[in-house]
PQR file with spaces between the fields and no chain letter, atoms N, CA, C, O and H, PARSE charges and radii, in Angstrom:
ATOM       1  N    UNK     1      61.194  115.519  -85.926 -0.4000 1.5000
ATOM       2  CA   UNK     1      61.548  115.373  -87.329 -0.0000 2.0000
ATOM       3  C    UNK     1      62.634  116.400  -87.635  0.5500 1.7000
ATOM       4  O    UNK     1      62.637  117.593  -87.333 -0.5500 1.4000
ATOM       5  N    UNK     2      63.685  115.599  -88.386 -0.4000 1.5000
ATOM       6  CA   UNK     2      64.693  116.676  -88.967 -0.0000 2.0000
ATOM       7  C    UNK     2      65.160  116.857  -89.892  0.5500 1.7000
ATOM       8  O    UNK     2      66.112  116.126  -90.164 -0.5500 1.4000
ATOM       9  H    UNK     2      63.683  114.630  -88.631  0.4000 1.0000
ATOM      10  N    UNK     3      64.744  117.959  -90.919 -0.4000 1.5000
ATOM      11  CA   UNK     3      65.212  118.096  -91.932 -0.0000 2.0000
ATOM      12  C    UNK     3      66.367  119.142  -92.322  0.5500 1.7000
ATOM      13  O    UNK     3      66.486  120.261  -91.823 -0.5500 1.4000
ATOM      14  H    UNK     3      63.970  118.553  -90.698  0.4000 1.0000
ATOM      15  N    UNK     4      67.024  118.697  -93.099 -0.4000 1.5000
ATOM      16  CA   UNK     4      68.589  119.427  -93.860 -0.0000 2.0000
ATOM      17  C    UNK     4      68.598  120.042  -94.912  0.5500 1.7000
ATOM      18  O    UNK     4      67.636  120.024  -95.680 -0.5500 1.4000
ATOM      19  H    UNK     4      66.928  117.788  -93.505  0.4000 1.0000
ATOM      20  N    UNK     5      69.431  120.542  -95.084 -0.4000 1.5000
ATOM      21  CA   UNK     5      70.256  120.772  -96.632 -0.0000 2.0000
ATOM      22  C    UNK     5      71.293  119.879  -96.656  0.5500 1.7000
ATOM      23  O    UNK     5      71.777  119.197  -95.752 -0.5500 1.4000
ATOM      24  H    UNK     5      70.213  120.557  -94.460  0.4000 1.0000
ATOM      25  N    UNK     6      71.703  120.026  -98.392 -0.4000 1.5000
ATOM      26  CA   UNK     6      73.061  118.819  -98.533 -0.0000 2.0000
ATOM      27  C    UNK     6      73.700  119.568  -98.237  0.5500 1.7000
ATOM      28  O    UNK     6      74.835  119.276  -98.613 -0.5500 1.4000
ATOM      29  H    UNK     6      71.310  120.579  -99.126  0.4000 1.0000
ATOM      30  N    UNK     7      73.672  120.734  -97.583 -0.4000 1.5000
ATOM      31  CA   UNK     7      75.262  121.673  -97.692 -0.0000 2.0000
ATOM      32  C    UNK     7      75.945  120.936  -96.194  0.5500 1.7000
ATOM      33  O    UNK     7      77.172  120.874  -96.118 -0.5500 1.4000
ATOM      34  H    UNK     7      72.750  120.972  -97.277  0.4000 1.0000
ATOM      35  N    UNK     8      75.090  120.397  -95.041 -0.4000 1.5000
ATOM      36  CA   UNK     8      75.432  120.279  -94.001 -0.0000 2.0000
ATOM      37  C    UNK     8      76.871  118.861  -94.003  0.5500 1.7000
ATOM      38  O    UNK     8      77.728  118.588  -93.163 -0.5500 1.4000
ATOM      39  H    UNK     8      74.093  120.447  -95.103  0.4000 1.0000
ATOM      40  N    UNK     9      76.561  118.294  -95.285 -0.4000 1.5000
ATOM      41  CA   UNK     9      77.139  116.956  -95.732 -0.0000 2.0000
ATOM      42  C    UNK     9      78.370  116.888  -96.369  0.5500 1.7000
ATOM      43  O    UNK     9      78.966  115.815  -96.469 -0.5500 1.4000
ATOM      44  H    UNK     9      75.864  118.516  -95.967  0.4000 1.0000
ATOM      45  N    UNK    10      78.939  118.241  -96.940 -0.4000 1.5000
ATOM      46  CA   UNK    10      79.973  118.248  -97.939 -0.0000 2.0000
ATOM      47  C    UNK    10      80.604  119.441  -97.247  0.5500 1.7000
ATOM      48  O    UNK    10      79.882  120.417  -97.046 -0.5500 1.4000
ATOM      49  H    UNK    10      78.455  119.113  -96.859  0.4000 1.0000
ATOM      50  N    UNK    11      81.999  119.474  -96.821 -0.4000 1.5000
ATOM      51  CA   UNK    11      82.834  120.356  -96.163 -0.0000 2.0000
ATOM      52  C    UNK    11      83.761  120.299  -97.768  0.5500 1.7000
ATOM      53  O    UNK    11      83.878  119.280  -98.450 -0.5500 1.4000
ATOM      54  H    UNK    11      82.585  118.681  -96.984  0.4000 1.0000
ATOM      55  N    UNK    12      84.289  121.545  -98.078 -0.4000 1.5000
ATOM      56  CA   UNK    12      86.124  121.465  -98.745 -0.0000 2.0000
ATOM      57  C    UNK    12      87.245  121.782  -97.506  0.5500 1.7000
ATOM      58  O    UNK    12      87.368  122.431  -96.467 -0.5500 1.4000
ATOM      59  H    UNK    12      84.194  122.372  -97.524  0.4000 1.0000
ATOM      60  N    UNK    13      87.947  120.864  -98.368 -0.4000 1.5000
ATOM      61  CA   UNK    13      89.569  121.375  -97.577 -0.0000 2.0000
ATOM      62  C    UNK    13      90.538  121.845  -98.538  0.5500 1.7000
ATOM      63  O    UNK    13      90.063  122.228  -99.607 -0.5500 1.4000
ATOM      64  H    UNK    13      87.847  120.336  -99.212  0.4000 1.0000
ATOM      65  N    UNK    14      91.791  121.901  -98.397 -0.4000 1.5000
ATOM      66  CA   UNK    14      92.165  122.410  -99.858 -0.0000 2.0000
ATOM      67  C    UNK    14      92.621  121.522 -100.091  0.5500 1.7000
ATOM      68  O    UNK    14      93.543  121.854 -100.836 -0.5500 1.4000
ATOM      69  H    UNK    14      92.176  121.590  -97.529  0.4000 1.0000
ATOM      70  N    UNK    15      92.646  120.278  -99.950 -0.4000 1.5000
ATOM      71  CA   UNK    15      92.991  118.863 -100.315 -0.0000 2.0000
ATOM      72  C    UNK    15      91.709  118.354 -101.300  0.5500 1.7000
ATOM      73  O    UNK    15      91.840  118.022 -102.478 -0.5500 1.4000
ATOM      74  H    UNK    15      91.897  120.008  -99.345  0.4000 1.0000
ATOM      75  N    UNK    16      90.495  118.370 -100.572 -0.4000 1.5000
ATOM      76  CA   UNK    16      89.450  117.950 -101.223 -0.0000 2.0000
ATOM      77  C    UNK    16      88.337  117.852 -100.663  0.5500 1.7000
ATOM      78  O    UNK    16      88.599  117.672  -99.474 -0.5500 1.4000
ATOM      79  H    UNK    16      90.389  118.639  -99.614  0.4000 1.0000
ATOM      80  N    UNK    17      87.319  117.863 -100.793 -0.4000 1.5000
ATOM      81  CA   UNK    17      85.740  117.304 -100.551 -0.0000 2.0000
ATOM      82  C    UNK    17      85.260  116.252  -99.620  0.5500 1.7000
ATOM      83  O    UNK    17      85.314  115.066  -99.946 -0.5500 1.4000
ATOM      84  H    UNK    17      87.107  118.009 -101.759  0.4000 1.0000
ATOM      85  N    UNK    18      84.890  116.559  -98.711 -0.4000 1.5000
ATOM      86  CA   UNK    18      85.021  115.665  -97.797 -0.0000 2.0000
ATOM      87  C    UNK    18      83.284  115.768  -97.561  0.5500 1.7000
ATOM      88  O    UNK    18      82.532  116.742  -97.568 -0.5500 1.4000
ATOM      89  H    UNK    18      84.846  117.522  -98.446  0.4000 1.0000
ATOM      90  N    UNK    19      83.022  114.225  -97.342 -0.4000 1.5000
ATOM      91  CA   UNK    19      81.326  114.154  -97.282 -0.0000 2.0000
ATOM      92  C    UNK    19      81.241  113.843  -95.767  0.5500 1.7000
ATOM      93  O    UNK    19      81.989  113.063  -95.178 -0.5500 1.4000
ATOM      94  H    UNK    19      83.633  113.434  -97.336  0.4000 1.0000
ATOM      95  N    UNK    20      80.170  114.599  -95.179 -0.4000 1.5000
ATOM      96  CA   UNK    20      80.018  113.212  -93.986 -0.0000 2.0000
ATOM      97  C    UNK    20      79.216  112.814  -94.062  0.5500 1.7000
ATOM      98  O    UNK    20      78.219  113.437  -94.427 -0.5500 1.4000
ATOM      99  H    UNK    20      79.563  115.233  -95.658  0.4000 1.0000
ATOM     100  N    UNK    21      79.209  111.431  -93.727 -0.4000 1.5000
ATOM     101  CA   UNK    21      78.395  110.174  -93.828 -0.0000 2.0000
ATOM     102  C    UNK    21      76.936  110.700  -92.745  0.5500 1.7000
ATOM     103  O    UNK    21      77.118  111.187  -91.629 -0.5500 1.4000
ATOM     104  H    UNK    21      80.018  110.925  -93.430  0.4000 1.0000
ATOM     105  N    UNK    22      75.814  110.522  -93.233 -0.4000 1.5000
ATOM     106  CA   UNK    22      74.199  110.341  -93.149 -0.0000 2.0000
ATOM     107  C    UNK    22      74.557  109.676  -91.363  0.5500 1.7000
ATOM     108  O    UNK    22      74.034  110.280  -90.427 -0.5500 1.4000
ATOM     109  H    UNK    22      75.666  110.126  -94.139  0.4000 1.0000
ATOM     110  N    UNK    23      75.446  108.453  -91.078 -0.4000 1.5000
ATOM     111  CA   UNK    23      75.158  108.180  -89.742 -0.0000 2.0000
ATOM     112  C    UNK    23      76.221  108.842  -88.723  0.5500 1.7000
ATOM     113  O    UNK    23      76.641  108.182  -87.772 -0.5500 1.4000
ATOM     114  H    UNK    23      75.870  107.962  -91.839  0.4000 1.0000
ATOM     115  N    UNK    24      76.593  110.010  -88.926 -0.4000 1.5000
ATOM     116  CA   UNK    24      77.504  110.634  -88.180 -0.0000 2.0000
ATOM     117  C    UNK    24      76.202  111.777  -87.782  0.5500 1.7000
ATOM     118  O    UNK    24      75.863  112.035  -86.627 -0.5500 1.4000
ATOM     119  H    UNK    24      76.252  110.546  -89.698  0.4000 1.0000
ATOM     120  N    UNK    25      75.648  112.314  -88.901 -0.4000 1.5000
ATOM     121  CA   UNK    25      74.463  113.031  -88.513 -0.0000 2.0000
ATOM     122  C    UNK    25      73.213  112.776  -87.034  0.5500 1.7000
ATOM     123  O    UNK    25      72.750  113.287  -86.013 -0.5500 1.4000
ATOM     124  H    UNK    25      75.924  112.104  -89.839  0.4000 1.0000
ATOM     125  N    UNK    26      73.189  111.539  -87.968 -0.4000 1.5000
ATOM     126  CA   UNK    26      71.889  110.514  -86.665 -0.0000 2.0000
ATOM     127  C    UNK    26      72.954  110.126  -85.375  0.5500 1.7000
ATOM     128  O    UNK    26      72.499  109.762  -84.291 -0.5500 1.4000
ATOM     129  H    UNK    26      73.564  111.125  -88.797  0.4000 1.0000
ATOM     130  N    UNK    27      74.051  110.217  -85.561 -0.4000 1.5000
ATOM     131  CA   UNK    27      74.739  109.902  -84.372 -0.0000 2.0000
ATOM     132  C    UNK    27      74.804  110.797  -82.948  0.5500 1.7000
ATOM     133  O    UNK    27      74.873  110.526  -81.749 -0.5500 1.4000
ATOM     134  H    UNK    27      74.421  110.513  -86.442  0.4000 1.0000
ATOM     135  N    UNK    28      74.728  112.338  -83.983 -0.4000 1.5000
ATOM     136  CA   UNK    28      74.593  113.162  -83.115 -0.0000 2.0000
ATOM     137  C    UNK    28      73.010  113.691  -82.741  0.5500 1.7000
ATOM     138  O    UNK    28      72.658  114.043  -81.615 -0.5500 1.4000
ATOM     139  H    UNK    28      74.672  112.558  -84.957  0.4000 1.0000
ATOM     140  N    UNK    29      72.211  113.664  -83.860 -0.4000 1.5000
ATOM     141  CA   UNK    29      70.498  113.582  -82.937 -0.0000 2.0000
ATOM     142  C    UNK    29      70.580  112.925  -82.017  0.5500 1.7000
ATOM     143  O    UNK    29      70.488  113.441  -80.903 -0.5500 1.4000
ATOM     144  H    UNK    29      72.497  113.378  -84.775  0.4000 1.0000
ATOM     145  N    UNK    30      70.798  111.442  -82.187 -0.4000 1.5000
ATOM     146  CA   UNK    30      70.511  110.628  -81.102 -0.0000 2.0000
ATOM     147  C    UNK    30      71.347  110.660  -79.669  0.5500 1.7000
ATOM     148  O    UNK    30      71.129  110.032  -78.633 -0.5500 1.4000
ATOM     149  H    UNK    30      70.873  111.024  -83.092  0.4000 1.0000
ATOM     150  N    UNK    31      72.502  111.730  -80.026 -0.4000 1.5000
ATOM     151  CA   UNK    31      72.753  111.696  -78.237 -0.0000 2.0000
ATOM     152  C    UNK    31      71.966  112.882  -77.702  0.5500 1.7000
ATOM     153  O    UNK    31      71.706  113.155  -76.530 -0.5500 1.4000
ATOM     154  H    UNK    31      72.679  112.240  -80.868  0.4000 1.0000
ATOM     155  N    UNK    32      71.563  113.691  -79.107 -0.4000 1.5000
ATOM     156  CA   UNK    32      70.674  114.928  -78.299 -0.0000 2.0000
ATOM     157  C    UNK    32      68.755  114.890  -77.765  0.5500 1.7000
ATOM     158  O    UNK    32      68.048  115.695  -77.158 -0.5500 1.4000
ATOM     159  H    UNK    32      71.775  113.469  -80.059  0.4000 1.0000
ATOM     160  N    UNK    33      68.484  113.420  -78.422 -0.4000 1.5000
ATOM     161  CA   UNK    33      67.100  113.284  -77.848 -0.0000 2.0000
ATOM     162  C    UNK    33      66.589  114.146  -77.000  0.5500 1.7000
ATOM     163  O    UNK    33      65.554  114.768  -77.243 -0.5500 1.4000
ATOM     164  H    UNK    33      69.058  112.766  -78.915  0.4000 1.0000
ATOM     165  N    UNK    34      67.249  114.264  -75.949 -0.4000 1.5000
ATOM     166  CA   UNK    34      66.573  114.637  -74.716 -0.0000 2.0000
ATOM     167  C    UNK    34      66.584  116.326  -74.414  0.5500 1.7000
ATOM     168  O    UNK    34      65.977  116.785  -73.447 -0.5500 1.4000
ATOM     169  H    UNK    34      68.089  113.759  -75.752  0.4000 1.0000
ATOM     170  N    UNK    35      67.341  117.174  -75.350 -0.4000 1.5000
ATOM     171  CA   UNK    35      67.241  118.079  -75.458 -0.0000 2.0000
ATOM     172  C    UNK    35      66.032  118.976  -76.343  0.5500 1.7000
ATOM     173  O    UNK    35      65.111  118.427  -76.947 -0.5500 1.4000
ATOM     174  H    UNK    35      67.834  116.801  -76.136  0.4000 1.0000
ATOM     175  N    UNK    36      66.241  120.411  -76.280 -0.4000 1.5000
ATOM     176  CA   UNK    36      64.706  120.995  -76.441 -0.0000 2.0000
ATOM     177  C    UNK    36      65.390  120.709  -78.085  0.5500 1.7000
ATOM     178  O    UNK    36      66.594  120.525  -78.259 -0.5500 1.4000
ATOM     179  H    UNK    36      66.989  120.856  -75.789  0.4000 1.0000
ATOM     180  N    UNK    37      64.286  120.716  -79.295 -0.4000 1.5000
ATOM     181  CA   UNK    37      64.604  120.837  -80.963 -0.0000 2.0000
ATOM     182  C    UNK    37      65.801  121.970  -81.324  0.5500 1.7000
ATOM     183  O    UNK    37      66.700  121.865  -82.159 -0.5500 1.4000
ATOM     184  H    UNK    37      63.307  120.865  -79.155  0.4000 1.0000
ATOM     185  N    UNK    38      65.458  123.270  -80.261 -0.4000 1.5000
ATOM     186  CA   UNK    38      66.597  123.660  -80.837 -0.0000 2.0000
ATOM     187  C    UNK    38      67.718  123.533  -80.472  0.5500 1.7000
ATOM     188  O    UNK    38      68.670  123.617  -81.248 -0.5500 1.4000
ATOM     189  H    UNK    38      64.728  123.355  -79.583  0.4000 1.0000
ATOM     190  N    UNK    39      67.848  123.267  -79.006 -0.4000 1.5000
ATOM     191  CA   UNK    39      69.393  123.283  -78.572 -0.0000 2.0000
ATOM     192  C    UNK    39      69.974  122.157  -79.308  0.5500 1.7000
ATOM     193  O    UNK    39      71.161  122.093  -79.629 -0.5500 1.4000
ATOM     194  H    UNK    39      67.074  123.199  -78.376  0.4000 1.0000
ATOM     195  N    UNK    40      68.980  121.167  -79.590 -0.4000 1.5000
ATOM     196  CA   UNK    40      69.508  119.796  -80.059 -0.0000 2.0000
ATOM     197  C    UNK    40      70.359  120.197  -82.166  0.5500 1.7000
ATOM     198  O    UNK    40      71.310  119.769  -82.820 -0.5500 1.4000
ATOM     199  H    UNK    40      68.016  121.218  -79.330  0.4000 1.0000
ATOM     200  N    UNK    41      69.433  121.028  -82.336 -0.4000 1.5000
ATOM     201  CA   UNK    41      69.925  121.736  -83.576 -0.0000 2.0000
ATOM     202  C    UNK    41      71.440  122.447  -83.779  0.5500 1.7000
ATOM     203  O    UNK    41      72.429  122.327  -84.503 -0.5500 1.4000
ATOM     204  H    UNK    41      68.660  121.375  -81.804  0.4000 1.0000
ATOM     205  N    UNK    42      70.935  123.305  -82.606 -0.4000 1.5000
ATOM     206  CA   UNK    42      72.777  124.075  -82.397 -0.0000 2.0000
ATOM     207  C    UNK    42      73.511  123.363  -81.828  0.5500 1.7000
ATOM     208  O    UNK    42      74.636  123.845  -81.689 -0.5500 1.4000
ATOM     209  H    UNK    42      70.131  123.402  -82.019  0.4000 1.0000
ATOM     210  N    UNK    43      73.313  122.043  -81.275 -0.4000 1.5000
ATOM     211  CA   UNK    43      74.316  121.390  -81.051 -0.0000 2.0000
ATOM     212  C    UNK    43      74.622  120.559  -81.985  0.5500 1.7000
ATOM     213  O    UNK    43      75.834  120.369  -81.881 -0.5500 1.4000
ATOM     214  H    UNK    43      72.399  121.652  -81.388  0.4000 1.0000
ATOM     215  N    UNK    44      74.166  119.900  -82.920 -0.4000 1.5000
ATOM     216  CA   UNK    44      74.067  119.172  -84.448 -0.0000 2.0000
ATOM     217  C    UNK    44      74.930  119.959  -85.432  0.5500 1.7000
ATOM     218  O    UNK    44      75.682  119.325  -86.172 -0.5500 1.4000
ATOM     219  H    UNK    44      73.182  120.054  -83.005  0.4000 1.0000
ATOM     220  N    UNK    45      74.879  121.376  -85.502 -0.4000 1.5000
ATOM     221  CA   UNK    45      75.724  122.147  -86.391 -0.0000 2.0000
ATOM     222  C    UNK    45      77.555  122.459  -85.715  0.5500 1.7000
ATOM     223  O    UNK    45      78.716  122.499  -86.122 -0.5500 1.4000
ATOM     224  H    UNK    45      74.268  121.891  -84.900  0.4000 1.0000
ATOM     225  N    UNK    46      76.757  122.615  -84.465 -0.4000 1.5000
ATOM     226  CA   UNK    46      78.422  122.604  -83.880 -0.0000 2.0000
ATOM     227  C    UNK    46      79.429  121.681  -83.866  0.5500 1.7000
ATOM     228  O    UNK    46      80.634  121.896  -83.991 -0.5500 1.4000
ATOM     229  H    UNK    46      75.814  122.583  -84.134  0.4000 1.0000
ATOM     230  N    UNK    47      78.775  120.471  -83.680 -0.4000 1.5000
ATOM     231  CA   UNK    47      79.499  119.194  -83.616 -0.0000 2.0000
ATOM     232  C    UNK    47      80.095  119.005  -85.319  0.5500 1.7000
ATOM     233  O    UNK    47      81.269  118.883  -85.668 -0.5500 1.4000
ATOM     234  H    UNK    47      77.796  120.296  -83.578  0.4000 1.0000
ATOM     235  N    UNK    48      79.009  119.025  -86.089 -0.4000 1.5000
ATOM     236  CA   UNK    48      79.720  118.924  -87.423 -0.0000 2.0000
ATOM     237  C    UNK    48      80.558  119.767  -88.130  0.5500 1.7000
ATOM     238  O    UNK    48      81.295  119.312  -89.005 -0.5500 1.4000
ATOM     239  H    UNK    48      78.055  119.123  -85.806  0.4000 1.0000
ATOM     240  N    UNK    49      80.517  121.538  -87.710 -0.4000 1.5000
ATOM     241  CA   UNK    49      82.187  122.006  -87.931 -0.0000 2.0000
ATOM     242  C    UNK    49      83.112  121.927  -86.979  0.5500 1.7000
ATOM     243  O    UNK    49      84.246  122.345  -87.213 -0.5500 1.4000
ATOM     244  H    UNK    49      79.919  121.908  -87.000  0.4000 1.0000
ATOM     245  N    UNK    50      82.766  121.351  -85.691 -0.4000 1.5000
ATOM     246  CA   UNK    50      83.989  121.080  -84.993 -0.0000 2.0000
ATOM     247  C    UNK    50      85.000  120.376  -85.767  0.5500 1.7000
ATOM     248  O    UNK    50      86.097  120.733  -86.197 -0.5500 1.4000
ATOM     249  H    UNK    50      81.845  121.011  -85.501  0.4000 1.0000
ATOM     250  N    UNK    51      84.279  119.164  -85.843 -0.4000 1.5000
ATOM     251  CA   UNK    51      84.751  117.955  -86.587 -0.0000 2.0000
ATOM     252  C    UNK    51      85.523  118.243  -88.002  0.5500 1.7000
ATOM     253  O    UNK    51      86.190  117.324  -88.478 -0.5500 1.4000
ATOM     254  H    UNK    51      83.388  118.874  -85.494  0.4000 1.0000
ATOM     255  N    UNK    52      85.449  119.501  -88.687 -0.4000 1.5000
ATOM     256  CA   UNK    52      86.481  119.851  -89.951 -0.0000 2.0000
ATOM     257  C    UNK    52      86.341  121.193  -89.582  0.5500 1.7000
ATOM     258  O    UNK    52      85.523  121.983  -90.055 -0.5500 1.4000
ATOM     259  H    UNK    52      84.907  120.247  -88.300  0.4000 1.0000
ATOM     260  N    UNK    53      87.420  121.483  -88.462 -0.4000 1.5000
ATOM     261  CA   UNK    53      87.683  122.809  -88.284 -0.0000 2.0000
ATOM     262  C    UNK    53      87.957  123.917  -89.747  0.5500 1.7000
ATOM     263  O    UNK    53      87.513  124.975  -90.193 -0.5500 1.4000
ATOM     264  H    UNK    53      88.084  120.842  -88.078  0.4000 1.0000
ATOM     265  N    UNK    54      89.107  122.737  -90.136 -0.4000 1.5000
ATOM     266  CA   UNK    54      90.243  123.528  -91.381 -0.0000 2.0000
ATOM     267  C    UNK    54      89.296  123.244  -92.390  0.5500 1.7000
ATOM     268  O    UNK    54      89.672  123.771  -93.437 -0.5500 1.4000
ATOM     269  H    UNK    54      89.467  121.877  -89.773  0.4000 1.0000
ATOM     270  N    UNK    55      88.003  122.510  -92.556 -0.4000 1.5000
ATOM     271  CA   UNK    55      86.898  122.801  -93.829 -0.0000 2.0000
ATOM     272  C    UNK    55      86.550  123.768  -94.366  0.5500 1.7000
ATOM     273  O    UNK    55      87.071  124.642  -93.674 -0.5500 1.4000
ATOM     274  H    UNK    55      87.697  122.082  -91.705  0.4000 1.0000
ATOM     275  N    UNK    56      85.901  124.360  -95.308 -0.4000 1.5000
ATOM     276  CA   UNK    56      85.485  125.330  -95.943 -0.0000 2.0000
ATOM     277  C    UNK    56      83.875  125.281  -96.344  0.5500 1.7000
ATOM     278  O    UNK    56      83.716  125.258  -97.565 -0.5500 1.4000
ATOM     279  H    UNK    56      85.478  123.649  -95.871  0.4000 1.0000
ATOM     280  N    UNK    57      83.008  125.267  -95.796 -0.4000 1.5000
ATOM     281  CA   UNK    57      81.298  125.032  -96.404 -0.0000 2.0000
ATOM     282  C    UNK    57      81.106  126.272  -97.139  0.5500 1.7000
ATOM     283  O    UNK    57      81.098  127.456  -96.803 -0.5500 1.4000
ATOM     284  H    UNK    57      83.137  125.286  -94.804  0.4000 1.0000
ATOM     285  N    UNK    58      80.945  125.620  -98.304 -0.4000 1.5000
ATOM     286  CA   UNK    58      80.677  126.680  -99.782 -0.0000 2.0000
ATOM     287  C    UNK    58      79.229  126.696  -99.445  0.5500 1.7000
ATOM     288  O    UNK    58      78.664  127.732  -99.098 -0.5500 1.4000
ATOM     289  H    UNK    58      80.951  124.658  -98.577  0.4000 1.0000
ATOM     290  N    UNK    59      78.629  125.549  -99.548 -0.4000 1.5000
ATOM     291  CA   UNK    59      76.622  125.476  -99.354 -0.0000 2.0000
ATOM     292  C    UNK    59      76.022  125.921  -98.232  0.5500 1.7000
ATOM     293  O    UNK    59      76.639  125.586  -97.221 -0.5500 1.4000
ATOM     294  H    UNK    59      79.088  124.706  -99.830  0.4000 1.0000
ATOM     295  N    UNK    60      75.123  126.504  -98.052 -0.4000 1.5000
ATOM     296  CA   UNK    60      74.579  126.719  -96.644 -0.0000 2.0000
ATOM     297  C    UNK    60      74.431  125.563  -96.573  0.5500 1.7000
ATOM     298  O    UNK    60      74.444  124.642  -97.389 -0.5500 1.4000
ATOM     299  H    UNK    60      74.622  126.777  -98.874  0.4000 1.0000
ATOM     300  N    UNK    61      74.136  125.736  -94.489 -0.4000 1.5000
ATOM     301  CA   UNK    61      73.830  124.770  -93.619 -0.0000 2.0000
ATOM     302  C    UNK    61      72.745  124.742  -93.510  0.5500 1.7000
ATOM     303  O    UNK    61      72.621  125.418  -92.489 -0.5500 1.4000
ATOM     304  H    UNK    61      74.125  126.484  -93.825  0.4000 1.0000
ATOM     305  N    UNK    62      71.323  124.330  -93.925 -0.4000 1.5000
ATOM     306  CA   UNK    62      70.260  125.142  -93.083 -0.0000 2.0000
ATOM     307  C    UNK    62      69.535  123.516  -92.333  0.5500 1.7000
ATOM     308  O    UNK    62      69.531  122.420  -92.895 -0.5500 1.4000
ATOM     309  H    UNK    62      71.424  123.781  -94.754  0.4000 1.0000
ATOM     310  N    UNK    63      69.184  123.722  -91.451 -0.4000 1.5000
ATOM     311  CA   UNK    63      68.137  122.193  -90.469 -0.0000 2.0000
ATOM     312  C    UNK    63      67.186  122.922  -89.939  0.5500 1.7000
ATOM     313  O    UNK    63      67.376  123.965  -89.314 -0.5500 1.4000
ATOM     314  H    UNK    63      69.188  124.612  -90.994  0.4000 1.0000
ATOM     315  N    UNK    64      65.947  122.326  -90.202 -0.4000 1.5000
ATOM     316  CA   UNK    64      64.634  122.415  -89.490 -0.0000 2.0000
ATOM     317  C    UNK    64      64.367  121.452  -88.721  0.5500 1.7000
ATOM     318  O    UNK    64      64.535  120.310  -89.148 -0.5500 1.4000
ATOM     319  H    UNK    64      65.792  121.479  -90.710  0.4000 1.0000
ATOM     320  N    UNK    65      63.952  121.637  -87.579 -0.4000 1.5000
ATOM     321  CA   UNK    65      63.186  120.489  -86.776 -0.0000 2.0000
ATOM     322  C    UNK    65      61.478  121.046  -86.197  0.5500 1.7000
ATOM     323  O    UNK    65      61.041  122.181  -86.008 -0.5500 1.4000
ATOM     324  H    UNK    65      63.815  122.565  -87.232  0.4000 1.0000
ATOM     325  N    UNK    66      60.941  119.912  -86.069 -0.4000 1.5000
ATOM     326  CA   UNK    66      59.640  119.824  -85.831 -0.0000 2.0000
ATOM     327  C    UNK    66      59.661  118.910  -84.676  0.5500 1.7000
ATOM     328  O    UNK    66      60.408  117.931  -84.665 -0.5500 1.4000
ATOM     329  H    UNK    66      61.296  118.990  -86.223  0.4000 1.0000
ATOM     330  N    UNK    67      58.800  119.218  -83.623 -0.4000 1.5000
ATOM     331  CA   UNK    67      58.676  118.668  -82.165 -0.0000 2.0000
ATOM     332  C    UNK    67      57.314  118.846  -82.234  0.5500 1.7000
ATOM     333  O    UNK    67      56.720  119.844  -82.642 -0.5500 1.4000
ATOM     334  H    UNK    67      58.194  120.013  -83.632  0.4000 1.0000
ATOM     335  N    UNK    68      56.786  117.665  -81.746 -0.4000 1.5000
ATOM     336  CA   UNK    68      55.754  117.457  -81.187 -0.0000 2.0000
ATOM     337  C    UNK    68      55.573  116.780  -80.462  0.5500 1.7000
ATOM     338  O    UNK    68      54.446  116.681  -79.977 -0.5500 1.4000
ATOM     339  H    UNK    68      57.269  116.854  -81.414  0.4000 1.0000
């Protein structure tokens, strides 16, 4: 199970506000299945500021996961 904040969803640029879409998120759980909850976590946060280097996240990031 994985839960978020909205901060993980809304990057600024100095252009504007940029959301990412809910299945860019699940896109990246799902290639990390097979990893342990957390690596699969730090790899979930990395991938999404890769992806807007030049972004700005005003909100925290925060994700919990639960494995069982």
């Amino acid at each position: 199970i994985y839960m978020y904040t909205d901060g993980i969803m809304a990057v600024r640029t100095k252009e504007e506000i940029q959301n990412i879409k809910e299945e860019s998120i699940l896109e990246i759980i799902e290639k990390t299945k097979e990893m342990s909850i957390k690596k699969s976590i730090e790899h979930l946060i990395y991938e999404i500021k890769s992806e807007n280097k030049n972004g700005i996240y005003e909100d925290d990031i925060t994700v919990i996961g639960v494995e069982f």
